[in-house]
ZAMARGU-4260 file (C-alpha; in steps of 0.2 Angstrom, whole numbers, plus 5000, padded with zeros to 4 digits):
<rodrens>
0) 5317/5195/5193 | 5320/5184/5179 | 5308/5172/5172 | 5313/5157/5183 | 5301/5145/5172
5) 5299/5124/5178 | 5312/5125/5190 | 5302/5135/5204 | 5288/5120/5203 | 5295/5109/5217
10) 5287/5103/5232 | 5305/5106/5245 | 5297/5124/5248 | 5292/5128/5266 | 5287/5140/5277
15) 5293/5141/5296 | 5286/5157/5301 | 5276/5170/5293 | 5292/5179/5286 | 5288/5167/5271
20) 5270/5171/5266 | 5277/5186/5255 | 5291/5175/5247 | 5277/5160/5245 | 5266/5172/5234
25) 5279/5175/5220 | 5280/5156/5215 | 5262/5150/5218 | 5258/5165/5205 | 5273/5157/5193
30) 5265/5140/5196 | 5246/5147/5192 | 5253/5155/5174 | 5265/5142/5170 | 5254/5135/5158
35) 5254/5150/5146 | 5271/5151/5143 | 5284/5136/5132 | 5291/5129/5147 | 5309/5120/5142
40) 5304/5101/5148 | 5316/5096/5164 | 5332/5086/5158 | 5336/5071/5169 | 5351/5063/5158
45) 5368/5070/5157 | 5380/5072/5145 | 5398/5068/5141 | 5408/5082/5132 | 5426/5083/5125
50) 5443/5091/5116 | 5454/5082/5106 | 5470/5087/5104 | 5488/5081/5101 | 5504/5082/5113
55) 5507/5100/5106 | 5489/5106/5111 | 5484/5107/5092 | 5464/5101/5090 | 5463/5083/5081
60) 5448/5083/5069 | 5441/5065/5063 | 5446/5055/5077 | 5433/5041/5083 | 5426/5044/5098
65) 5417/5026/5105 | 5407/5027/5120 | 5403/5010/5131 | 5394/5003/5147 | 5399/4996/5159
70) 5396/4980/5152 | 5407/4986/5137 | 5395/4986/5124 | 5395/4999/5114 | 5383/5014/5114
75) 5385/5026/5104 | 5399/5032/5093 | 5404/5050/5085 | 5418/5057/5076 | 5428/5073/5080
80) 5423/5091/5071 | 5434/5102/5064 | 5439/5111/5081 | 5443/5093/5088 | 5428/5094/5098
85) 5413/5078/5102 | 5396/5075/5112 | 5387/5062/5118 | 5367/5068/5126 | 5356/5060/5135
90) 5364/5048/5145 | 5357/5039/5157 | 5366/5043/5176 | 5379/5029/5177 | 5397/5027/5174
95) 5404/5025/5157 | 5420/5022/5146 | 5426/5034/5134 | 5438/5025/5117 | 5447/5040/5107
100) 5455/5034/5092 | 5465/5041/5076 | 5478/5036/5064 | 5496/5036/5068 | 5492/5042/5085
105) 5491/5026/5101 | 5472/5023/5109 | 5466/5032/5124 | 5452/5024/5132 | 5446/5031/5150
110) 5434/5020/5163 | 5422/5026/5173 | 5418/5042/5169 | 5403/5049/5179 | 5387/5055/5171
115) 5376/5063/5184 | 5357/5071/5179 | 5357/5085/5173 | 5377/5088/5169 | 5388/5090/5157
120) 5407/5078/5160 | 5419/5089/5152 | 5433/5078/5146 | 5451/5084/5138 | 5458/5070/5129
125) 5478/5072/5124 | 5485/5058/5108 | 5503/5054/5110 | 5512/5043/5100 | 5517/5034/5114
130) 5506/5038/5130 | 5489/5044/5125 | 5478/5050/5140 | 5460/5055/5143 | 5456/5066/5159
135) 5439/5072/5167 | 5443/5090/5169 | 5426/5096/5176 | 5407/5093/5177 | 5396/5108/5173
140) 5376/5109/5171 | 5369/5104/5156 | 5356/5116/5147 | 5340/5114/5153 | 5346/5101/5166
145) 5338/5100/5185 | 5351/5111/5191 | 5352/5124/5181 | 5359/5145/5184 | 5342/5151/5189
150) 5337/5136/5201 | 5355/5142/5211 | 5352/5159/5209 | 5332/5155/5218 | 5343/5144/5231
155) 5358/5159/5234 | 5342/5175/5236 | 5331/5165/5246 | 5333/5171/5264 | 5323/5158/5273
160) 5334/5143/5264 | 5351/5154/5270 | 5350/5148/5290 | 5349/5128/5284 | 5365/5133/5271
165) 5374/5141/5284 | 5373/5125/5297 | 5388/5118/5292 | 5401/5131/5285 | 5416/5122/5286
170) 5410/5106/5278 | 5422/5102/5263 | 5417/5103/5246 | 5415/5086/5237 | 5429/5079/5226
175) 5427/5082/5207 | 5440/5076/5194 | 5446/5095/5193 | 5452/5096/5211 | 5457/5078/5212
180) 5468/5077/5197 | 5477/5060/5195 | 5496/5064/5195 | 5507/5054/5180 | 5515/5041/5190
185) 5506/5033/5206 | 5504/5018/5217 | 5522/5016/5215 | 5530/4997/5223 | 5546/4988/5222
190) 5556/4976/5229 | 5574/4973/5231 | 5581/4958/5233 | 5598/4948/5239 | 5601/4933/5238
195) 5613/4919/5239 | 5615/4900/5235 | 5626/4886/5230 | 5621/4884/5215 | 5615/4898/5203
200) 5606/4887/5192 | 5591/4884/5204 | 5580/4875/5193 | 5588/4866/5178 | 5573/4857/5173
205) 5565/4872/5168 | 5583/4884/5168 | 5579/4898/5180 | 5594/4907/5185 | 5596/4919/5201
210) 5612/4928/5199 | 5613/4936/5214 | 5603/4951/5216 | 5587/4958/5212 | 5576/4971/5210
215) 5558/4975/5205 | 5548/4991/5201 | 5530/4994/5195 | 5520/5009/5196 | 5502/5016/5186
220) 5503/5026/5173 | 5485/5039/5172 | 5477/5027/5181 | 5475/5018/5165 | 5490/5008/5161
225) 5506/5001/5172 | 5525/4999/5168 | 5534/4987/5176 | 5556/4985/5178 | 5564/4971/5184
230) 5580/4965/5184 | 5594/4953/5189 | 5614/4957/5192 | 5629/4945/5194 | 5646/4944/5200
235) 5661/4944/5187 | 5678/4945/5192 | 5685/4945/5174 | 5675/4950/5159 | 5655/4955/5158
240) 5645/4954/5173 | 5630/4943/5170 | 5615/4953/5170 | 5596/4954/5164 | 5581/4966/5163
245) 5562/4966/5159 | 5551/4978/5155 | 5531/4975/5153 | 5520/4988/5147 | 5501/4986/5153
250) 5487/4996/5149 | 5467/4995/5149 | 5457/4998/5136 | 5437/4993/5135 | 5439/4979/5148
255) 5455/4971/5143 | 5474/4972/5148 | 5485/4969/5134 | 5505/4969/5139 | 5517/4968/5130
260) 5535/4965/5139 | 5553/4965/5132 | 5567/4955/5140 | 5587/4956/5139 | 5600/4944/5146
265) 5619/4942/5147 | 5629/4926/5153 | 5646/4920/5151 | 5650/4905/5149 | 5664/4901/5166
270) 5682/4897/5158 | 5686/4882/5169 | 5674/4872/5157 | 5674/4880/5142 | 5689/4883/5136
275) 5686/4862/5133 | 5671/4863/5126 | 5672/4874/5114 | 5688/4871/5108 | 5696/4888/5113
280) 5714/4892/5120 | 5719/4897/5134 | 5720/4915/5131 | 5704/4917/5119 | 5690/4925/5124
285) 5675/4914/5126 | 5660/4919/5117 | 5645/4929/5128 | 5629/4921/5129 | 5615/4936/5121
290) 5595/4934/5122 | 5582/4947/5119 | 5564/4941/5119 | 5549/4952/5114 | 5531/4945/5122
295) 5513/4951/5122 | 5500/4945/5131 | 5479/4950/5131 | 5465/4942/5137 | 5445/4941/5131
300) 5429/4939/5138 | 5420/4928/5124 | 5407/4929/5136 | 5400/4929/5153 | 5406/4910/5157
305) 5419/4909/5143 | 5436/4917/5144 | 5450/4917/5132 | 5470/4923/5138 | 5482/4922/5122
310) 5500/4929/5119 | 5515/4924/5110 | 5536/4926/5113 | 5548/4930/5101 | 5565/4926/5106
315) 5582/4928/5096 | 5597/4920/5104 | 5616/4923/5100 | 5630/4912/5105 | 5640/4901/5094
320) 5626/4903/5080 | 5611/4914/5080 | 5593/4908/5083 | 5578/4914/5082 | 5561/4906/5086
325) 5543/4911/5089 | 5533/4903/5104 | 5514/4905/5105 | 5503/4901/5118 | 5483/4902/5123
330) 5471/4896/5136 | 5452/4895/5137 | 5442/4895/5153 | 5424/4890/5154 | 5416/4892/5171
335) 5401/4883/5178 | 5392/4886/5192 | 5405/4875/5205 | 5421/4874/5195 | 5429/4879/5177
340) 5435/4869/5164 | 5454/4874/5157 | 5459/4872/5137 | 5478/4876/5138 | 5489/4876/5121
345) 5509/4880/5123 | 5521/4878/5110 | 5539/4886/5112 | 5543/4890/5126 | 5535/4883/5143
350) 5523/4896/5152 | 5522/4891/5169 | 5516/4907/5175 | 5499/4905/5169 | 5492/4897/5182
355) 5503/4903/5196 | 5497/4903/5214 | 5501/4920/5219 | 5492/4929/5203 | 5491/4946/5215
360) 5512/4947/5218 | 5514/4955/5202 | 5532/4959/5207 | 5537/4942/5210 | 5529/4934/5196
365) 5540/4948/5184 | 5556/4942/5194 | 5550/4925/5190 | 5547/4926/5171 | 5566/4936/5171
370) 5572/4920/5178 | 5568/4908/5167 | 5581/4905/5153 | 5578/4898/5135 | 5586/4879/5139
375) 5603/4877/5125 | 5610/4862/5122 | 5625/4860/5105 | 5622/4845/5094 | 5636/4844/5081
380) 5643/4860/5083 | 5627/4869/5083 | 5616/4876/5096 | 5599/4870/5099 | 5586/4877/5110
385) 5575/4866/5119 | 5556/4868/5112 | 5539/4859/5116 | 5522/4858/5110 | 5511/4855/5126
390) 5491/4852/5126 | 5480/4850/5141 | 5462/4849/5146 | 5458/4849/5167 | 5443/4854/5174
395) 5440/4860/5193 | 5426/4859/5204 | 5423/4864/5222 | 5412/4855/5235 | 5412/4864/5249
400) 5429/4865/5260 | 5434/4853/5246 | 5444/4856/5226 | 5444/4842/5214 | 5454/4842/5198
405) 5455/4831/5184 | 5470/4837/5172 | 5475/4827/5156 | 5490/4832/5144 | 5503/4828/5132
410) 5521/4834/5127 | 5529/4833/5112 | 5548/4840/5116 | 5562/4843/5105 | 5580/4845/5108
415) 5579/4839/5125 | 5592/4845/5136 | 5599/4832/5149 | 5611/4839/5165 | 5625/4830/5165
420) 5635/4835/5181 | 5655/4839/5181 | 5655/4834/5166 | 5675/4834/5157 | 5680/4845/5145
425) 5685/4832/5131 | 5667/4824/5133 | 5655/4821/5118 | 5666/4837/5111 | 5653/4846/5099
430) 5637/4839/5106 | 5640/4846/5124 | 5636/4863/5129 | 5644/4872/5145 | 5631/4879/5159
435) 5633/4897/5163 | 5634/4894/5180 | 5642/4879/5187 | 5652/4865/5182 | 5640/4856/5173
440) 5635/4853/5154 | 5619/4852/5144 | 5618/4835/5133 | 5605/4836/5117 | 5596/4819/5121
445) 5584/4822/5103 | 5566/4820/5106 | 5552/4814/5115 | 5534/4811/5118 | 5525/4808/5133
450) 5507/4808/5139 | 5500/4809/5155 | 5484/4813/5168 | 5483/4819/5186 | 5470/4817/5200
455) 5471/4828/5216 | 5461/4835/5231 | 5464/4850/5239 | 5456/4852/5257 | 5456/4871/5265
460) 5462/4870/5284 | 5451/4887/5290 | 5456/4901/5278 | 5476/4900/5283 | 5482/4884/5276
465) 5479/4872/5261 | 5482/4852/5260 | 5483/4843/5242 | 5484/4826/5237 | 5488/4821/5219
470) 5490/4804/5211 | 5496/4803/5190 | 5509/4797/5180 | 5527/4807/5180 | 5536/4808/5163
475) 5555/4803/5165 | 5569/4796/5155 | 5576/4778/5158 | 5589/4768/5151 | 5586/4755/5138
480) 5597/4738/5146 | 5600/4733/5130 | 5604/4749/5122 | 5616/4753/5138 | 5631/4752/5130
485) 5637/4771/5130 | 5653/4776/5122 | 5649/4793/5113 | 5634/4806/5110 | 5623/4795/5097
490) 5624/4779/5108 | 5620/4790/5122 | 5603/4796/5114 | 5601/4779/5110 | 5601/4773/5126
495) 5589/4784/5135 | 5571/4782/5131 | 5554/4793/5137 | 5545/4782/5150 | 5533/4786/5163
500) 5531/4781/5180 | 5518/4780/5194 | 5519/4795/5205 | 5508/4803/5220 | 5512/4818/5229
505) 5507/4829/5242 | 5508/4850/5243 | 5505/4858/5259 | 5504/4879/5258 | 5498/4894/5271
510) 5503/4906/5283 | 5506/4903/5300 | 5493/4918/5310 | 5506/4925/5326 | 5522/4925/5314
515) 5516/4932/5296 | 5527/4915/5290 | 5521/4908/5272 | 5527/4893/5266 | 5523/4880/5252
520) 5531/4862/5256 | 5529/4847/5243 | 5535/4830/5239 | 5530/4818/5228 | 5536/4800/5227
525) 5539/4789/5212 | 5549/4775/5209 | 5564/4786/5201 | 5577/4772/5200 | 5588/4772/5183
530) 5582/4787/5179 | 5576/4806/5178 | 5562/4817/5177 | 5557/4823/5160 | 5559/4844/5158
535) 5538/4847/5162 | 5530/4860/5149 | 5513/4857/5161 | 5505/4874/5165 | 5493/4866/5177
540) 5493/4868/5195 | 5493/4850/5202 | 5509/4845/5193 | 5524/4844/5209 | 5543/4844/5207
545) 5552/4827/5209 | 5557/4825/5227 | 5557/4835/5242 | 5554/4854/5243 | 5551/4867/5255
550) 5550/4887/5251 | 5546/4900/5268 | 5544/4919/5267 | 5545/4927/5284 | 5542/4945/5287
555) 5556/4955/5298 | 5553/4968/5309 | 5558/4986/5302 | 5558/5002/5309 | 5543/5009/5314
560) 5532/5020/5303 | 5545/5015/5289 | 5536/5014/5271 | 5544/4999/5268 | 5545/4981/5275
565) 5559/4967/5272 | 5557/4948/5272 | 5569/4933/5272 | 5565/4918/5260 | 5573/4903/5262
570) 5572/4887/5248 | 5574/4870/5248 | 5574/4857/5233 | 5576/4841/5232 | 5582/4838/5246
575) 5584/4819/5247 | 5596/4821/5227 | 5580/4810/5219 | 5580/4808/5200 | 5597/4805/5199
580) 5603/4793/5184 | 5621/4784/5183 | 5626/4779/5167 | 5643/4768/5165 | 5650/4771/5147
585) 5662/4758/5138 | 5679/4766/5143 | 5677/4762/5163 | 5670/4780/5170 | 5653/4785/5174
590) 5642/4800/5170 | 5628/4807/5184 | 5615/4814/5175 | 5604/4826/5186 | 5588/4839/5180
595) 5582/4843/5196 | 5598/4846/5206 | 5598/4848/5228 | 5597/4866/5231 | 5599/4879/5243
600) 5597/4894/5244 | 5594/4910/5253 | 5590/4926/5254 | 5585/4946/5262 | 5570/4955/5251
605) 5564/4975/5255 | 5549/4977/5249 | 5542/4997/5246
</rodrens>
């Protein structure tokens, strides 16, 4: 028998029957000489272990290999040998993330991994130059650890341990990473959805277009990153189709989840209003609306109270002219023990999304981003694309059942875009730009500044349903009277001026328990005569739409045991047509102008 050294001094030996006397002997005499011999001292930490290699298999020498808590501080650090192979001893039994790195090669970065006592993680780590991954292939005994190759031997030969082993032999084995191998794509969703309303434009205020059908895909990539598609497709009976996509990119590396997303979109502009406009014939083709946008987005724990999300967009636009124009944005959180204070910076672009209610629906909130258009307008024969710089401070607190929020901000906008509804085709010619979906035009009203605050309360009603109560002022654009003399596009800008008015609204959102049925129903009351909401760049949560709006999601029966499930989504805004602003110019007729318009719209979503 083979010298089984420390591993035999353990005090789970027992005897049940004399059988065992002779068997006891062997290791009381081990114990009793022990002390003559150089006993290798018990190991209680593990170890992490690992290959390098690149896609083709071949060993990657040099590369940094990081190792981190579960706080993400960094532990310990270690570089690839020449066989692409790294170690890390004497860890402590925990869970760990593992950051491989090497030039021309992207990240891979692995949370979680398992460190048990006395075992060794084997990891096989495979650089790509464009999906890196890191897998767990196998945990085996570490040398000189608790459990090493004699200790099992002693276990397997001893026969008054084999009746208890024998107990229960059909118990499973447990689950190790080398049996349970993540597959490449998992935790697949999508949605597709069809809709219909009578008016595409849904939103002008802030340009968020539905053309008629949608769809939505996401699904995780090695458990460490995700890839989302979404798109939205139209209807053309002569020409190109109308048509967008997105695609995000998400991955997790050391606690954070970079993205970075790429957006396409194609509109045309409809000939019964454009051939005016833009001063084309009859039989010439009218010019295809072309945006691509390129956006990233991270966030940082600065530390345990203070959080930091950033990104920035990069769109180019092509139409009559080419564009191009960079949009940064970036928010910091502080939290306190009952609320959190909100920093938010938005220049570009508006980024409602970063404080959007349903933060878990990622699929929705993609659809919702590939909605929302860059806002156009033509001044002089030139296109312009609506731009603001938006600063706010709110901070939140919660008193039992009870939200308070105090919000602050101010906008600077350029190149305003005012709707101005069937608008003619020999209007302002030059300075008014054709909607890509209705009968309306986009005036460039210049620019203005506004400042603003917001008060609000928001009581829960049990754990189903929400009421809020908001009170601030409302930016909106009114008409000078002694200015109102209107008889081109200059005397126009002229005549409208940034103003603000009293407002104080009520949001009401939950789900009805028996039916599954969520809705969200606002409206918010100001004196809006003579004039029209001002396009909001506010990102936070208290800030309501001008009039009346109601949105429901009910679930629909499917068929039993199906994967899937569908709803239908119904939406309603401004339904009392508030924010509406005549104007009579100097030759007798009257313009409307409109930049939340009444809505309706409809629609069936199937949701896998």
């Amino acid at each position: 028998m083979r010298n089984a050294g420390p591993e035999l001094r353990r005090p789970q030996i027992r005897f049940s029957n004399g059988r065992g006397s002779v068997s006891a002997l062997i290791p009381l005499a081990f114990l009793t000489l022990s002390p003559l011999y150089g006993a290798t001292p018990v190991r209680f930490g593990g170890a992490v272990s690992g290959l390098v290699t690149n896609s083709g298999g071949a060993p990657q020498p040099g590369a940094t290999v990081s190792l981190f808590n579960q706080q993400a501080k960094l532990l310990q650090k270690s570089y690839t040998d020449l066989a692409g192979n790294f170690s890390f001893g004497d860890l402590l039994p925990d869970l760990y993330s593992v950051q491989v790195s090497l030039a021309t090669f992207v990240p891979a970065s692995r949370e979680r991994v398992p460190v048990r006592p006395g075992m060794r993680s084997l990891l096989e780590v495979s650089l790509s130059k464009v999906f890196s991954s890191i897998q767990v292939v196998s945990t085996v005994p570490a040398p000189g650890g608790l459990m090493s190759d004699d200790w099992k031997w002693t276990l397997r030969t001893d026969s008054s341990l084999r009746p208890v082993l024998r107990l229960l032999p059909t118990a499973p084995l447990p689950a190790t990473s080398a049996t349970t191998k993540t597959a490449a794509f998992h935790n697949s969703s999508g949605m597709v959805k069809i809709s219909a309303s009578d008016n595409s434009l849904t939103n002008a205020a802030s340009d968020q277009a539905d053309l008629g059908t949608q769809f939505a895909f996401a699904t995780s990539l090695y458990s460490r990153s995700q890839v989302r598609v979404s798109g939205d497709l139209g209807y053309a009976s002569t020409g190109m189709p109308a048509a967008a996509i997105r695609t995000t990119f998400r991955q997790q590396i050391a606690g954070a989840t970079p993205s970075v997303s790429v957006t396409m979109r194609q509109m045309n502009v409809p000939s019964r209003v454009g051939q005016g406009m833009l001063g084309n014939p009859g039989d010439s083709p009218l010019p295809t609306l072309r945006t691509i946008s390129f956006s990233m987005s991270d966030r940082a724990q600065l530390s345990d109270a203070l959080s930091l999300s950033y990104g920035s967009e990069l769109d180019t636009v092509s139409f009559l002219n080419r564009l191009q124009y960079f949009s940064p944005w970036a928010k910091l959180t502080y939290e306190t023990g009952h609320g959190h204070l909100d920093m938010v910076f938005t220049s570009g672009n508006a980024q409602p999304g970063l404080d959007s209610r349903d933060r878990n629906d990622d699929l929705r909130n993609e659809l919702a981003a590939l909605s929302l258009l860059p806002r156009l307008s033509e001044s002089g024969g030139a296109i312009k694309v609506q731009r603001g710089d938006d600063y706010e401070i709110g901070y939140t607190q919660t008193i039992g059942s009870m939200e308070y929020r105090v919000s602050a901000y101010h906008q600077y906008i350029s190149n305003a875009g005012l709707m101005i509804a069937n608008a003619d085709s020999t209007l302002f010619a030059g300075d008014l730009l054709p909607s890509m979906f209705n009968s309306s035009a986009t005036f460039d009203a210049g620019n203005i500044s506004d400042f603003g605050y917001t008060l609000s309360a928001t009581r829960s009603l049990g754990i189903h349903h929400k009421l809020t109560v908001s009170y601030g002022t409302l930016g909106v654009m009114t008409p000078d009277q002694e200015k109102s003399s209107i008889a081109d596009a200059a005397s126009l800008r002229r005549a409208i001026s940034a103003s603000d008015r009293q407002a104080i609204a009520l949001r009401s959102s939950g789900t009805f328990k028996h039916t599954g049925t969520r809705y969200v129903a606002s409206y918010q009351f100001a004196d809006l005569k003579s004039s029209v909401a001002m396009a909001s760049f506010s990102t936070q949560p208290d800030r309501t739409e001008p009039g009346l709006n109601i949105a429901f999601r009910q679930p629909i029966p499917f068929f039993p045991g199906s994967v899937g499930r569908m709803e239908a989504t119904a939406e309603m805004r401004n339904l009392l047509a508030q924010g509406y602003l005549p104007l009579a110019m100097t030759n007798g007729t009257q313009l409307l102008v409109v930049n939340n318009p009444r809505v309706f719209r409809g629609g069936l979503a199937f949701i896998f």
